[in-house]
C-alpha positions as CSV (number, residue, x, y, z in Angstrom):
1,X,0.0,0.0,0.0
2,X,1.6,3.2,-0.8
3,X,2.3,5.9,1.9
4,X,-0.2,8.3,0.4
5,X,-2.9,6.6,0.6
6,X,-5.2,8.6,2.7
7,X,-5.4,7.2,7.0
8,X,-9.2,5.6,6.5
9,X,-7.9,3.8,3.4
10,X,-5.3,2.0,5.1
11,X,-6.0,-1.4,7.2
12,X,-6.6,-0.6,11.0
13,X,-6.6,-2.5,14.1
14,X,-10.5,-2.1,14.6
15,X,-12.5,-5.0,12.9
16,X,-14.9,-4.1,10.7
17,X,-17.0,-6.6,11.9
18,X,-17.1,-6.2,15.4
19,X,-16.6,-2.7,15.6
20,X,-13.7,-3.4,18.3
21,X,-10.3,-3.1,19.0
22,X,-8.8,-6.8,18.8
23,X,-6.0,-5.8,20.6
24,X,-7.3,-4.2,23.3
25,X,-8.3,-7.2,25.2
26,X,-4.6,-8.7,25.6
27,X,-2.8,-4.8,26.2
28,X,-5.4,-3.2,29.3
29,X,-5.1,-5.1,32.4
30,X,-8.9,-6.8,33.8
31,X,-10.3,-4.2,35.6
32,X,-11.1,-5.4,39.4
33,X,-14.1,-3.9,41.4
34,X,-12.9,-3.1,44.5
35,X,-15.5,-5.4,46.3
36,X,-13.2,-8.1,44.7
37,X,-10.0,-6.4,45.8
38,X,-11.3,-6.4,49.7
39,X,-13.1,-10.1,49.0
40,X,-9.4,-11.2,48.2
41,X,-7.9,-9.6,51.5
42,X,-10.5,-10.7,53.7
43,X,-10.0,-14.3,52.4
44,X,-6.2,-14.1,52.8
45,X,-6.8,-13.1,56.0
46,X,-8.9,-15.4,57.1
47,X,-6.6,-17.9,55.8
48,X,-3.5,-16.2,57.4
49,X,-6.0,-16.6,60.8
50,X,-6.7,-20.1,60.7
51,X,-3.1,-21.5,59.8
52,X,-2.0,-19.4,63.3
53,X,-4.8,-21.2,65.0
54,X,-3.4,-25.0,63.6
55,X,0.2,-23.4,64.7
56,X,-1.3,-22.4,68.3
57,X,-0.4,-19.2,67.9
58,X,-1.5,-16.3,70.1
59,X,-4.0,-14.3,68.3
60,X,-5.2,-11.1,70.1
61,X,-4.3,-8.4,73.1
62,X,-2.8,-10.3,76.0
63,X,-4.9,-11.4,78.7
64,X,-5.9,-8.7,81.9
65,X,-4.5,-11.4,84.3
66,X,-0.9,-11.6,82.5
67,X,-0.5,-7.8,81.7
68,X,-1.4,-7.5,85.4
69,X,1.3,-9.6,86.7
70,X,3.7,-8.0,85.0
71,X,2.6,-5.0,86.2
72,X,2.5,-6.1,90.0
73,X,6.5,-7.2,89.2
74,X,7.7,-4.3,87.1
75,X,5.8,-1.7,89.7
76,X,7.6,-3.2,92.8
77,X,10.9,-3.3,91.3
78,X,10.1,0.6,90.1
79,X,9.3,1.4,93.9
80,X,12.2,-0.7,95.0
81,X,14.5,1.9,92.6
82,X,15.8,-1.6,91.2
83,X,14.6,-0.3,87.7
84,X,13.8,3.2,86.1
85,X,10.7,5.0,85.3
86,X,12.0,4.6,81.5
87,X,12.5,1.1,82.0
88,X,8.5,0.5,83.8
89,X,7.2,2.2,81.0
């Protein structure tokens, strides 16, 4: 086909049949609803979750009755000037 053959002369990417771009399909990435994006992270997560379970892991804030023990034992040692105020924290 000569150059100077005028742009709607020449063969494009469109089909004339469909009307569409055949390329398009394989060059623009799928586009993702972002209900799908958050379905995705809450079943990794859930995932994640249940393999810490099977591993016995601790999921959570730490009990009342441990974080008070430690603080019965760090506060005496505080008043007992065996640790700093830095240190208690």
């Amino acid at each position: 086909m000569p150059i100077d053959t005028p742009v709607d002369m020449r063969p494009s990417i469109v089909t004339r049949k469909q009307g569409t771009n055949r390329y398009s399909q394989q060059t623009t990435p799928k586009k993702r609803k972002p209900t799908d994006e958050r379905d995705n992270i809450k079943k990794r997560q859930k995932e994640g979750i249940t393999i810490a379970k099977a591993k016995g892991k601790h999921l959570g804030c730490p009990r009342i009755e441990q974080q008070q023990t430690t603080l019965e034992t760090l506060y005496s040692k505080w008043k007992a000037e065996e640790i700093t105020a830095v240190h208690f924290m």
